[in-house]
Residue frames as a rotation matrix with the C-alpha (Angstrom) as fourth column:
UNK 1
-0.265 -0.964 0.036 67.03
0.348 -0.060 0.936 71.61
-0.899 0.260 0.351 94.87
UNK 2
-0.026 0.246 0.969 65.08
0.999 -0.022 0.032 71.88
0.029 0.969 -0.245 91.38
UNK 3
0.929 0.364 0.068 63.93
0.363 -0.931 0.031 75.92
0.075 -0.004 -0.997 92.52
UNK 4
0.375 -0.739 -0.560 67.78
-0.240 -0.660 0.712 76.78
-0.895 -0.133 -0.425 92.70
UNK 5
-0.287 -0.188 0.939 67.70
0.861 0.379 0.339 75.68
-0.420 0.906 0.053 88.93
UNK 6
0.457 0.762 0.459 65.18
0.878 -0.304 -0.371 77.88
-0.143 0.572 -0.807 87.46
UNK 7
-0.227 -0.278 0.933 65.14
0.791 -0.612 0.010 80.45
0.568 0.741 0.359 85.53
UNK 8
-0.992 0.015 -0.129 64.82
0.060 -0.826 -0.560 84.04
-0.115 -0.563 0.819 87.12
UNK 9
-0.657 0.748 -0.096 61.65
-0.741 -0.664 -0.104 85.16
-0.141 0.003 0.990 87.81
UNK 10
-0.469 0.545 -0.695 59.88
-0.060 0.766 0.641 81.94
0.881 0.342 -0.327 87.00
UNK 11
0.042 0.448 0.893 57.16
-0.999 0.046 0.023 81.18
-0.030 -0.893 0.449 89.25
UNK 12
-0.772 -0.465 0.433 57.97
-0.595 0.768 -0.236 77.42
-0.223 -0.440 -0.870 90.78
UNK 13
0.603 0.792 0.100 54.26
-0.765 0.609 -0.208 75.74
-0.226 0.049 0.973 89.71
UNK 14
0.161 0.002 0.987 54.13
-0.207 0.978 0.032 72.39
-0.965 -0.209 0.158 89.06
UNK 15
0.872 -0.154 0.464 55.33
0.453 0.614 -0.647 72.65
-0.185 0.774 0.605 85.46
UNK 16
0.560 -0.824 0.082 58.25
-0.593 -0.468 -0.655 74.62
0.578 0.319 -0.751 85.53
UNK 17
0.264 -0.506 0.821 59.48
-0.739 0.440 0.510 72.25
-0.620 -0.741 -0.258 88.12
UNK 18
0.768 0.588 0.256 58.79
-0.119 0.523 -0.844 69.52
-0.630 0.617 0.472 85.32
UNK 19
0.918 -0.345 0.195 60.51
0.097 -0.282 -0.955 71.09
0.384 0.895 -0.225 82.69
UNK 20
0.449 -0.702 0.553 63.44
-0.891 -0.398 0.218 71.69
0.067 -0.590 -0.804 85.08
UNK 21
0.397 0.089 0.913 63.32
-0.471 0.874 0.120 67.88
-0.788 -0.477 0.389 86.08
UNK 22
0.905 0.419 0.069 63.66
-0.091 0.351 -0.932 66.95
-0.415 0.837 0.356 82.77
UNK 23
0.903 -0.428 0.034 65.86
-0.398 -0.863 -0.311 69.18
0.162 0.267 -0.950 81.78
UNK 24
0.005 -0.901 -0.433 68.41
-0.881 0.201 -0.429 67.53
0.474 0.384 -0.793 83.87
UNK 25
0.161 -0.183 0.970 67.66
0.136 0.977 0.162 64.18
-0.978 0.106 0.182 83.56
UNK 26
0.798 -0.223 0.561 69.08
0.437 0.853 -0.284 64.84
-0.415 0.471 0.778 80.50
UNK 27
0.545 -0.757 0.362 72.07
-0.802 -0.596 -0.039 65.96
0.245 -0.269 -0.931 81.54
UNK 28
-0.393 -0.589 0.706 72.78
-0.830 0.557 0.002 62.91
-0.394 -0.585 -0.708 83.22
UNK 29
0.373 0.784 -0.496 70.70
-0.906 0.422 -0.015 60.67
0.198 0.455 0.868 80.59
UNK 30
0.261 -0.564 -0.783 73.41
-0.139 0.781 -0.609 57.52
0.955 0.267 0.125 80.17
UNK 31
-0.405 -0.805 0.433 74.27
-0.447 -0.238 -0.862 57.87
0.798 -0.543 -0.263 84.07
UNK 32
-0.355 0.548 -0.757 73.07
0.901 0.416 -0.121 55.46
0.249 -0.725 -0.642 87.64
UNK 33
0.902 0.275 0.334 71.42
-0.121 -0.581 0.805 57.66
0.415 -0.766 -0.491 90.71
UNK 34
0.403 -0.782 -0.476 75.12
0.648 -0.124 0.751 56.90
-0.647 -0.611 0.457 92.54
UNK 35
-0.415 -0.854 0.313 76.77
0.836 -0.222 0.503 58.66
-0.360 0.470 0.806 89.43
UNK 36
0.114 0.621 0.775 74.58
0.614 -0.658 0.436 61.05
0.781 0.427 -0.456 88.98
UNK 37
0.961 0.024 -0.276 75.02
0.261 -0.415 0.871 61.69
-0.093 -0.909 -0.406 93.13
UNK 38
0.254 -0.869 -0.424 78.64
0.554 -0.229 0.801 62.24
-0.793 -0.438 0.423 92.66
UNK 39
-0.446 -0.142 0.884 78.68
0.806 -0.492 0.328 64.28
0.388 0.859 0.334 89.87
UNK 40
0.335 0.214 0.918 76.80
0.291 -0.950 0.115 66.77
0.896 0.228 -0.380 91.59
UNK 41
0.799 -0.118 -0.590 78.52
0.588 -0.052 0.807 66.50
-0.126 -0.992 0.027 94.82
UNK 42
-0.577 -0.741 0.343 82.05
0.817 -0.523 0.243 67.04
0.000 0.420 0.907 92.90
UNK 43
-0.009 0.359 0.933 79.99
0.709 -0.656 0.259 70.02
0.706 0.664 -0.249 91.58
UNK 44
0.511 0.202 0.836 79.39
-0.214 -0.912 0.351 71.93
0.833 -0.358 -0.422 94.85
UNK 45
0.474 -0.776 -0.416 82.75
0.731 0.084 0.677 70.47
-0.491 -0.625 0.607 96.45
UNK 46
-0.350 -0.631 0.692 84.13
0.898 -0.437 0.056 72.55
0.267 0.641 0.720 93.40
UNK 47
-0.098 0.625 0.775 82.09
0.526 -0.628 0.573 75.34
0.845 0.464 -0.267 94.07
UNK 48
0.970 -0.130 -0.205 82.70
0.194 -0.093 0.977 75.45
-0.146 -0.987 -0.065 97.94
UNK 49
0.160 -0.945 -0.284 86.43
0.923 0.042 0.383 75.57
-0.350 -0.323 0.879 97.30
UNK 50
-0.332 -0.447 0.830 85.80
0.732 -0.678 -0.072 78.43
0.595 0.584 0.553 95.05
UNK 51
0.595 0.801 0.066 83.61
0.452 -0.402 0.796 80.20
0.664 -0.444 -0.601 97.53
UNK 52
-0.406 -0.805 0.434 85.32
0.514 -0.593 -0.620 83.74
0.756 -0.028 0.654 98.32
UNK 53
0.214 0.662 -0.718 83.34
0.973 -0.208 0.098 85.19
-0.084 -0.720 -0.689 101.69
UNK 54
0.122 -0.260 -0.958 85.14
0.375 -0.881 0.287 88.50
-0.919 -0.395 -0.010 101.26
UNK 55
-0.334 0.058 0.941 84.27
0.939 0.103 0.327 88.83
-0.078 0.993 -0.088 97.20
UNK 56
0.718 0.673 0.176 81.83
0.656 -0.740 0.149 91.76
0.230 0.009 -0.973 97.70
UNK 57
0.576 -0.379 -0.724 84.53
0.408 -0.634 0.657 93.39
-0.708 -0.674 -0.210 99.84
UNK 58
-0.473 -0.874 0.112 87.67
0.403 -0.101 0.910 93.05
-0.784 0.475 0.400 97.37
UNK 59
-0.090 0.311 0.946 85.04
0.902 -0.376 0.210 94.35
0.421 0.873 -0.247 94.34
UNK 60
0.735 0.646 -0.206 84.32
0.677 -0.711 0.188 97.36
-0.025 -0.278 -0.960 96.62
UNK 61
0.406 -0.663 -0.629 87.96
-0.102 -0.716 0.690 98.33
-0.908 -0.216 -0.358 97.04
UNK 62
-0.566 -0.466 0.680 88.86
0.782 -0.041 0.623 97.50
-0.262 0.884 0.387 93.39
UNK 63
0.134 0.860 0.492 85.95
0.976 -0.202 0.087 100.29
0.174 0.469 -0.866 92.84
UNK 64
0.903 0.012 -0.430 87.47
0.366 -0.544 0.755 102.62
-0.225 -0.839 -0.495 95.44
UNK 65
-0.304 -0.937 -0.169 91.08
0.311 -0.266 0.912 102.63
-0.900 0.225 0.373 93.68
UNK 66
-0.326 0.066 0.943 89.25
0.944 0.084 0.320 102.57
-0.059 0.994 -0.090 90.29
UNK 67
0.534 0.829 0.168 86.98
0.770 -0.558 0.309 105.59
0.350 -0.036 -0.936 90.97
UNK 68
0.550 -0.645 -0.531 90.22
0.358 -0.393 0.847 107.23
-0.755 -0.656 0.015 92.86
UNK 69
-0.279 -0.504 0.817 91.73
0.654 0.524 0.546 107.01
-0.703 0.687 0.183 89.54
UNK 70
-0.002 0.201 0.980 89.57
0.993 -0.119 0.026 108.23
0.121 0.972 -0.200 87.87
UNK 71
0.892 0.216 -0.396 88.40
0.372 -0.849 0.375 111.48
-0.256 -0.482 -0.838 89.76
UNK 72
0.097 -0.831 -0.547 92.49
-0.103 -0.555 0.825 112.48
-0.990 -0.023 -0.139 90.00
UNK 73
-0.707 -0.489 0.511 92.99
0.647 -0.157 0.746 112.03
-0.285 0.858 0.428 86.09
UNK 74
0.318 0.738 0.595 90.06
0.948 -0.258 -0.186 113.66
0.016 0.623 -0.782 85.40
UNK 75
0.853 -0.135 -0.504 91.32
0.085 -0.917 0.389 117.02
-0.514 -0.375 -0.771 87.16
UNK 76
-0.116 -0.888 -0.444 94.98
-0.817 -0.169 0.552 116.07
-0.565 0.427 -0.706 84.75
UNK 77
0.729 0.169 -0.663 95.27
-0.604 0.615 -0.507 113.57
0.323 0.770 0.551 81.58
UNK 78
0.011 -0.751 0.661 97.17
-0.167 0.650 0.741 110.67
-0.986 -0.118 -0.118 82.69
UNK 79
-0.089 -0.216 -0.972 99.12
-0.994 0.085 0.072 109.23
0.067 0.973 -0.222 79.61
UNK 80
0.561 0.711 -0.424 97.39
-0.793 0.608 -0.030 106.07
0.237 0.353 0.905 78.65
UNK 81
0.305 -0.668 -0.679 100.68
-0.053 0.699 -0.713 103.64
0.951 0.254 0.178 79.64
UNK 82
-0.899 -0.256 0.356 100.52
-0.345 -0.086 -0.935 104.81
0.269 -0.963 -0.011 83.62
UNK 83
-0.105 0.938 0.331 97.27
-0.882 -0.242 0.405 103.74
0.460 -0.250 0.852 84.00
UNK 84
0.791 0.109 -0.602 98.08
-0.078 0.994 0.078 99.86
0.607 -0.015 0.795 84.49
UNK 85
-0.179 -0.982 -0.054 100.98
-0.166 0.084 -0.983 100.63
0.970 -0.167 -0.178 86.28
């Protein structure tokens, strides 16, 4: 679990893991191991509900109307109040 903490590009060794570890144990400094376990469950129960499987898609066609958009004004000036419409 600690290596889906880190920082990009960091190379897992045995001190960045460390410093990670640390890190958040004090996050949770004042807290048991049960309250510490449900605090991050909540965390990636929240995070599962937000989980969108078709995210990538709905950015591709917001790109596809945006880019549509643009191309056709470029070729005429849309006036600056149709654009949101």
């Amino acid at each position: 679990m600690l290596k889906k903490l880190l920082p990009r590009g960091s190379n897992p060794d045995q001190t960045v893991l460390s410093k990670t570890c640390h890190t958040l144990h004090l996050a949770f400094k004042t807290m048991t191991t049960d309250d510490i376990y449900d605090a991050m469950v909540m965390c990636f129960l929240r995070a599962c509900r937000r989980y969108d499987p078709l995210y990538t898609d709905k950015v591709r066609q917001v790109c596809e109307v945006l880019d549509g958009k643009h191309s056709a004004s470029s070729s005429q000036p849309t006036p600056s109040h149709q654009l949101w419409v």
